[in-house]
C-alpha atoms as a printed R data frame, in Angstrom:
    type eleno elety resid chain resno        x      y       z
1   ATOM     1    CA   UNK     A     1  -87.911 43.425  71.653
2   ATOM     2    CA   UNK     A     2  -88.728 39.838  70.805
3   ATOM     3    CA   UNK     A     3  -87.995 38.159  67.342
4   ATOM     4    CA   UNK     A     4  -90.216 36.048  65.238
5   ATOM     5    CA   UNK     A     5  -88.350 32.684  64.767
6   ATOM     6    CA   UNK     A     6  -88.124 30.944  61.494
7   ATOM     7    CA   UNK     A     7  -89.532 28.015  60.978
8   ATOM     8    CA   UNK     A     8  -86.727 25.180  61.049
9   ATOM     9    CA   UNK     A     9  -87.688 23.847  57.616
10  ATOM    10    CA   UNK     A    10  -87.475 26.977  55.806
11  ATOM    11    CA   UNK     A    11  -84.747 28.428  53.395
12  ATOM    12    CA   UNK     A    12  -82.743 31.070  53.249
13  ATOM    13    CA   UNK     A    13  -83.083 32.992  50.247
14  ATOM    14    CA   UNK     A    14  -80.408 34.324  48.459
15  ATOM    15    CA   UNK     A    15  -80.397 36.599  45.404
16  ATOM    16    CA   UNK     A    16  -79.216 33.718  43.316
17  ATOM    17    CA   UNK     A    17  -81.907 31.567  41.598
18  ATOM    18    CA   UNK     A    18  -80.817 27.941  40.342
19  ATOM    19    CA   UNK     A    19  -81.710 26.744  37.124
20  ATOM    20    CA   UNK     A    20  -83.369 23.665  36.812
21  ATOM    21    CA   UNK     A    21  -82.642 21.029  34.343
22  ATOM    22    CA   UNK     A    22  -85.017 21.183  32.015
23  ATOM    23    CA   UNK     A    23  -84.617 24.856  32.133
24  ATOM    24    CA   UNK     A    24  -80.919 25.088  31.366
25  ATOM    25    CA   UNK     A    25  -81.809 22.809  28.582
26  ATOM    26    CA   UNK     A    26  -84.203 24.581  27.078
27  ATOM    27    CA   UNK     A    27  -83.002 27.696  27.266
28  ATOM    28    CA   UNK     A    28  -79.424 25.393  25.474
29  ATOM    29    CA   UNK     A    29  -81.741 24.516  22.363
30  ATOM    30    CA   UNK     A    30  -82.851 28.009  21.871
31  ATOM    31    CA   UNK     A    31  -79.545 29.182  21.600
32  ATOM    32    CA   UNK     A    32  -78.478 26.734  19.614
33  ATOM    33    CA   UNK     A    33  -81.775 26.977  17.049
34  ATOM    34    CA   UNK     A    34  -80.869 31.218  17.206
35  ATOM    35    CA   UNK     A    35  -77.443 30.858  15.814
36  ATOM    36    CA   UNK     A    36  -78.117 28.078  13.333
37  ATOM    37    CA   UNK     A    37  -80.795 30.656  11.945
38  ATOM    38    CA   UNK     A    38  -78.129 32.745  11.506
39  ATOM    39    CA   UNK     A    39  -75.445 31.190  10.311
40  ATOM    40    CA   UNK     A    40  -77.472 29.226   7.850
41  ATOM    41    CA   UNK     A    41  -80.618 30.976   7.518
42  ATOM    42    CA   UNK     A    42  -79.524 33.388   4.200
43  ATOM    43    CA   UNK     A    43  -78.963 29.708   2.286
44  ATOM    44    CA   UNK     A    44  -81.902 27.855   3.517
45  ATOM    45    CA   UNK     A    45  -83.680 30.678   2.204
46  ATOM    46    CA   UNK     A    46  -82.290 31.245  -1.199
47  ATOM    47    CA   UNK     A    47  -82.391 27.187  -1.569
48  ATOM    48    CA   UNK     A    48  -85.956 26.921  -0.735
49  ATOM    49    CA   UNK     A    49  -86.453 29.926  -3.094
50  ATOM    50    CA   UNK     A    50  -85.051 27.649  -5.674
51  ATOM    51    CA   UNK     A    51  -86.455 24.687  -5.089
52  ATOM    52    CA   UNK     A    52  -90.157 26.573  -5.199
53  ATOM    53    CA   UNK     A    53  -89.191 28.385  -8.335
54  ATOM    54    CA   UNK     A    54  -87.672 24.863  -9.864
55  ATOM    55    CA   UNK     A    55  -91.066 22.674  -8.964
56  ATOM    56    CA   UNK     A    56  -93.379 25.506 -10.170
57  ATOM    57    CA   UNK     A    57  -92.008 25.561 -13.741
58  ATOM    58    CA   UNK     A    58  -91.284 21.637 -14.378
59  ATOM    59    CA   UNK     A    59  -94.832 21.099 -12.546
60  ATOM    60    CA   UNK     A    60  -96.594 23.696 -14.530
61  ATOM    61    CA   UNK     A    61  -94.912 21.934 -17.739
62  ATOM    62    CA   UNK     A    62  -95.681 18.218 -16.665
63  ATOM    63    CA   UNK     A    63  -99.167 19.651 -16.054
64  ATOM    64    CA   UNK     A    64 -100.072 21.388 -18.939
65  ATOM    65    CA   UNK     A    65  -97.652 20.915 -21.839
66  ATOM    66    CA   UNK     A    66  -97.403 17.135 -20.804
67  ATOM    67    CA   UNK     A    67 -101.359 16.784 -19.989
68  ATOM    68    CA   UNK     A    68 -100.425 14.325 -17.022
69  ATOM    69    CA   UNK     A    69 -102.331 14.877 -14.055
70  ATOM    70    CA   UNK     A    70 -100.604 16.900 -10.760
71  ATOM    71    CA   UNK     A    71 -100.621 13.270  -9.101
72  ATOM    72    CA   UNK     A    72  -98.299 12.291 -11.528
73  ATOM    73    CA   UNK     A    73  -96.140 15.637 -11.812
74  ATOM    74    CA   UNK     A    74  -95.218 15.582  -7.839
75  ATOM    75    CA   UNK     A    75  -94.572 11.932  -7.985
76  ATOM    76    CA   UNK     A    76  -91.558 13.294 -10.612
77  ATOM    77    CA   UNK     A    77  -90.620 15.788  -8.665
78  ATOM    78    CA   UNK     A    78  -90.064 13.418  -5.341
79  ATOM    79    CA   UNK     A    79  -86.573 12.116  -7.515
80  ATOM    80    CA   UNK     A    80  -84.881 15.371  -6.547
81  ATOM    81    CA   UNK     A    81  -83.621 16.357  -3.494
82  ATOM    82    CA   UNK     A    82  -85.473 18.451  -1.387
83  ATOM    83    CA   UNK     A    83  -88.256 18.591  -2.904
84  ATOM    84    CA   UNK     A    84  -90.388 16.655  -0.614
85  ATOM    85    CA   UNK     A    85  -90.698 19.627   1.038
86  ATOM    86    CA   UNK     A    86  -92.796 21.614  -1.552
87  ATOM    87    CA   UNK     A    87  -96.174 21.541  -1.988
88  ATOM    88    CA   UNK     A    88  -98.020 21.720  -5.198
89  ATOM    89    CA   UNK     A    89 -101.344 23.267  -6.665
90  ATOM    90    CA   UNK     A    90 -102.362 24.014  -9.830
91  ATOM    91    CA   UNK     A    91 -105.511 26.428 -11.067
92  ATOM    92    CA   UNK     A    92 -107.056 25.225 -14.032
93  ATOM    93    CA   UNK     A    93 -108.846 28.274 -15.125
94  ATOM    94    CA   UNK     A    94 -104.971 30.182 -15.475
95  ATOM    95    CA   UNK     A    95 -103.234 27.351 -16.628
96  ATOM    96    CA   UNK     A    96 -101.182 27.622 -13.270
97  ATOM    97    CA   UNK     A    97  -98.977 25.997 -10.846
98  ATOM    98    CA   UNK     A    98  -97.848 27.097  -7.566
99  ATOM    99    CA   UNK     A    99  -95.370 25.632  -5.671
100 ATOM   100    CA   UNK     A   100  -94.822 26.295  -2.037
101 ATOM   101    CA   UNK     A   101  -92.187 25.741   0.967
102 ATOM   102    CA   UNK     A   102  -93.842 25.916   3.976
103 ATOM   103    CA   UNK     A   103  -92.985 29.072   5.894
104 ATOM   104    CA   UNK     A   104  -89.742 29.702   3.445
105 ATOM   105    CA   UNK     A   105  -91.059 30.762   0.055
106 ATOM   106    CA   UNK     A   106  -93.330 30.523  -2.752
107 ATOM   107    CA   UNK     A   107  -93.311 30.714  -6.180
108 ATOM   108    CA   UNK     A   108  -95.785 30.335  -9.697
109 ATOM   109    CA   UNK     A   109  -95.483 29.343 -12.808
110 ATOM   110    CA   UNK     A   110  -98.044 30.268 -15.311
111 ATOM   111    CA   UNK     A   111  -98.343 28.379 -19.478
112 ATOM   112    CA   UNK     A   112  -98.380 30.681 -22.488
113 ATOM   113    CA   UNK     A   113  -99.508 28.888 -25.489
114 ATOM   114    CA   UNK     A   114  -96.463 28.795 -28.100
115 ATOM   115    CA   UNK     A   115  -94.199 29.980 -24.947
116 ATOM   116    CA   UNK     A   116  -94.395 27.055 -22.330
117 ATOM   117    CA   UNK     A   117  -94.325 27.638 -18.832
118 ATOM   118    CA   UNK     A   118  -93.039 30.909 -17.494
119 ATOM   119    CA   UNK     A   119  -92.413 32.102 -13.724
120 ATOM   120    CA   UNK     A   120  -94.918 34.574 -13.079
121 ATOM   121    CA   UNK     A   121  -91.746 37.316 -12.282
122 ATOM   122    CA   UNK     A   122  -90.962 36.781 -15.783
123 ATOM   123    CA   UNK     A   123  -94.095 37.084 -17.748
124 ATOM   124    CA   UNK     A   124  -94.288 40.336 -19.119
């Protein structure tokens, strides 16, 4: 019975695979991202929650108990840390601000003549 020969330039396989580089690298950085996430995921959260909650009701007040333009109200914000990462909008027609972390949280703050600015989970 004859035998097929192998070519000379071809490689035995065996049932072990060997990780590239780049792929023991990025497999490395996903580990590492998963367990920062959750080790420090619960307080990124709850900060972020804050810092939304925070820049809604001073921006809401700058905005509509000061009469200063939004402009103006995130420029004051910037001088606390953090807060570059939130994003403001207002809606004239409630007399609102919103403030937003990207991805993280979100949170609204709403004026009440004779009462100021309010969070939104607050005005009842």
């Amino acid at each position: 019975m004859a035998t097929a020969k192998k070519p000379s330039g071809a490689k035995k396989r065996s049932g072990r695979r060997k990780w590239s580089l780049r792929a023991a690298l990025v497999v490395g950085l996903v580990l590492v991202a998963a367990i920062v996430a959750v080790v420090y995921g619960r307080p990124i959260q709850r900060e972020a929650a804050l810092a939304a909650a925070y820049s809604a009701r001073v921006g809401c007040s700058c905005r509509f108990v000061s009469g200063r333009p939004l402009g103006e109200c995130r420029a004051a914000l910037d001088v606390e840390d953090g807060s570059s990462f939130v994003m403001l909008s207002e809606d004239e027609d409630d007399r609102s601000v919103t403030a937003r972390v990207p991805v993280l949280a979100s949170d609204r703050a709403t004026y009440r003549p004779g009462w100021g600015c309010i969070l939104d989970r607050y005005n009842d």
